[in-house]
C-alpha positions as CSV (number, residue, x, y, z in Angstrom):
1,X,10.2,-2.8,12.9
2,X,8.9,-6.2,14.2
3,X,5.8,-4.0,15.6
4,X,5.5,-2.5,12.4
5,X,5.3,-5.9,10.4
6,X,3.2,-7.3,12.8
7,X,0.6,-4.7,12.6
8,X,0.5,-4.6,8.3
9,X,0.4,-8.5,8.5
10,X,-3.0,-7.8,10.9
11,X,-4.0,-5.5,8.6
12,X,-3.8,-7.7,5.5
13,X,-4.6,-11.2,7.1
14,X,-8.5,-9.5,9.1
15,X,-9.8,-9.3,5.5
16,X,-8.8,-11.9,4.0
17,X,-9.8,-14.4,7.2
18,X,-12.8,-12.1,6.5
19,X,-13.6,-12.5,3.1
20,X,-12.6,-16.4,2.9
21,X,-15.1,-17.2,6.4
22,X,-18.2,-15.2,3.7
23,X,-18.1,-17.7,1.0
24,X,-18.3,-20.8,3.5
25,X,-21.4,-18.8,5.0
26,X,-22.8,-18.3,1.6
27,X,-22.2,-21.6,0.8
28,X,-23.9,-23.5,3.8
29,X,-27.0,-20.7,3.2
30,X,-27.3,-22.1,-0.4
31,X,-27.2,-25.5,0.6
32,X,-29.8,-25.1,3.4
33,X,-31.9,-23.6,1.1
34,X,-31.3,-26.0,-1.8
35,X,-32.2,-28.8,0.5
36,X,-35.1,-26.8,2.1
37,X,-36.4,-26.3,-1.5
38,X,-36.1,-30.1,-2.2
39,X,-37.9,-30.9,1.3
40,X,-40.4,-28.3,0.9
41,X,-41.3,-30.3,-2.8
42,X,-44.6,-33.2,-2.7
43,X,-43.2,-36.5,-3.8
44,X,-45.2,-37.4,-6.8
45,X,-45.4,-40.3,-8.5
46,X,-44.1,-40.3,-11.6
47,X,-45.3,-42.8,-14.4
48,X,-42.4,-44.3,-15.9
49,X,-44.1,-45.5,-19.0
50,X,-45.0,-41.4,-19.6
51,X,-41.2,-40.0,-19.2
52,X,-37.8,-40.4,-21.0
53,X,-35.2,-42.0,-19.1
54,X,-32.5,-39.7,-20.4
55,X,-34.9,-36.3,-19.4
56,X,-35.1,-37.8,-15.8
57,X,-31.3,-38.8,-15.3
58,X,-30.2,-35.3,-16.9
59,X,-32.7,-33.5,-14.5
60,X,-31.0,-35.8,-11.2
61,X,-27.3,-34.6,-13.2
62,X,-28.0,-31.0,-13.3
63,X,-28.6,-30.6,-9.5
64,X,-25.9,-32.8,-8.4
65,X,-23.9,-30.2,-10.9
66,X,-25.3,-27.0,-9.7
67,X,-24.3,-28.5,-5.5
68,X,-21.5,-28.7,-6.1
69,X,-20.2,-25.8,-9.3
70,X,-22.4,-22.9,-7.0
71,X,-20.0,-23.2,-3.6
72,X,-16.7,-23.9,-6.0
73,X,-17.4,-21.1,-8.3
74,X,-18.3,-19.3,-4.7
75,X,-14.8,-20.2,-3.2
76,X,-12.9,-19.5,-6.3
77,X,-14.9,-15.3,-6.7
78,X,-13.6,-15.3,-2.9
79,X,-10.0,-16.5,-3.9
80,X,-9.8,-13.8,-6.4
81,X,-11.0,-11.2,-4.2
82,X,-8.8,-12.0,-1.2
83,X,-5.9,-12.2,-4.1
84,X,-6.7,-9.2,-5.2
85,X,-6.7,-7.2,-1.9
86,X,-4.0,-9.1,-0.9
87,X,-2.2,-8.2,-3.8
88,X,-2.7,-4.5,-3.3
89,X,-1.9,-4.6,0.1
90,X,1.1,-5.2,-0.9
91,X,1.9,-3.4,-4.3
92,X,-0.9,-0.9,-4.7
93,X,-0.9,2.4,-5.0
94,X,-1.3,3.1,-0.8
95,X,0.9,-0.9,-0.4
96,X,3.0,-1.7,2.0
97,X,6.1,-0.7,-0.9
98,X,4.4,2.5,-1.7
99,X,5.1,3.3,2.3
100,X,8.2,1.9,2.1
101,X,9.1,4.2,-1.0
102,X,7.7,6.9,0.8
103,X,9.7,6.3,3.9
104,X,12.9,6.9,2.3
105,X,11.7,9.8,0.4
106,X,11.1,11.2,3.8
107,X,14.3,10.3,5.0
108,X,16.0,12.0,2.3
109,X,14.5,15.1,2.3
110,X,15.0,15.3,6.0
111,X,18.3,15.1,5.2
112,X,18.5,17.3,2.6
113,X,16.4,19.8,5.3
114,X,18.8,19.6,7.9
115,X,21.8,20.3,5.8
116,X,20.2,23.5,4.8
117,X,19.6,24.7,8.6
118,X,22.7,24.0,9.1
119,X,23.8,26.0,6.0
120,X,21.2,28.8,7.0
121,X,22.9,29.2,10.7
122,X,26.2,29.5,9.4
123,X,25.3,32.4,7.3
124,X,23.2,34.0,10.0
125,X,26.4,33.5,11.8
126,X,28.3,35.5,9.3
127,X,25.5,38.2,8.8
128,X,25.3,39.0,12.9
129,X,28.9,39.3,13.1
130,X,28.7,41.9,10.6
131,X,25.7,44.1,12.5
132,X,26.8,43.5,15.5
133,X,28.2,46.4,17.9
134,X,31.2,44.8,17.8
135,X,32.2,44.3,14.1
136,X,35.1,41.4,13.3
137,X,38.1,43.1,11.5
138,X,38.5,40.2,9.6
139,X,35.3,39.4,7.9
140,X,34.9,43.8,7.6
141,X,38.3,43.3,5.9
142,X,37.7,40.7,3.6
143,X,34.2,42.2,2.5
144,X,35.8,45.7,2.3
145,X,38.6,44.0,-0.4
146,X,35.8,41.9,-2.4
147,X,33.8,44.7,-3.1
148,X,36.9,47.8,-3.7
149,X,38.9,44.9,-6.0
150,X,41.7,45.8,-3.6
151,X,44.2,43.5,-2.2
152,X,46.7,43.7,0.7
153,X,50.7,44.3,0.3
154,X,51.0,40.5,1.6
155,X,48.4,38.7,-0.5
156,X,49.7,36.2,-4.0
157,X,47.8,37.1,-6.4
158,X,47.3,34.2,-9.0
159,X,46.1,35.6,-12.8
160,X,44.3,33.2,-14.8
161,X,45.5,33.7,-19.1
């Protein structure tokens, strides 16, 4: 059981370690490139007396914005998708309960398999003692009175009204 658990916590925890190591990647990709993309840009002089001070400050706001909303909004897309796996790991339709569920299923109709071999050998008991060479008085006896309505000098009979 401990081996079991073991092995579906490896199962579950590889792709999630997985999927939350991607976004970190991504991240330090986009910001490599952002800052290769700033590098790669001439410095110009700008006039001041030509611009609006509120068009250049927005400009400076937008990329200090997009730095840091692109690796959040990557981390939390990863957070979902990890939950989401995670989540039907556990619950899904092929989860760690839907084995479980199917486990006991198993186990009762194992059960329920065994108690008809056993139920089938006993009547294969009873059938080979009637072919045999050697026929059993008794059982001949019985059979012989069930099927004639007969019944011996000994026997209570009990009448139902």
């Amino acid at each position: 059981m401990a081996l079991y658990r073991m092995v579906s916590f490896a199962l579950v925890l590889v792709p999630m370690l997985v999927l939350i190591s991607m976004p970190v990647l991504i991240s330090m990709l986009v910001l490599i490139i952002m800052a290769s993309n700033i590098m790669a840009q001439p410095h110009r002089r700008v006039r001041t007396s030509l611009t609006v001070r509120a068009h250049r400050a927005r400009m400076v706001v937008r990329r200090r914005v997009r730095a840091v909303l692109m690796p959040l909004g990557l981390y939390a897309v990863s957070g979902l998708v990890v939950g989401f796996f995670v989540h039907q790991a556990e619950s899904g339709n092929r989860g760690l309960e839907a084995k479980r569920a199917l486990k006991v299923q198993a186990r009762a109709l194992n059960q329920e398999l065994n108690a008809a071999k056993a139920d089938r050998a006993i009547w294969e008991h009873r059938v080979a003692l009637l072919r045999s060479d050697q026929i059993d008085r008794d059982l001949l006896e019985e059979r012989a009175r069930v099927m004639l309505g007969r019944v011996h000098a000994n026997d209570v009979v009990i009448i139902d009204p």
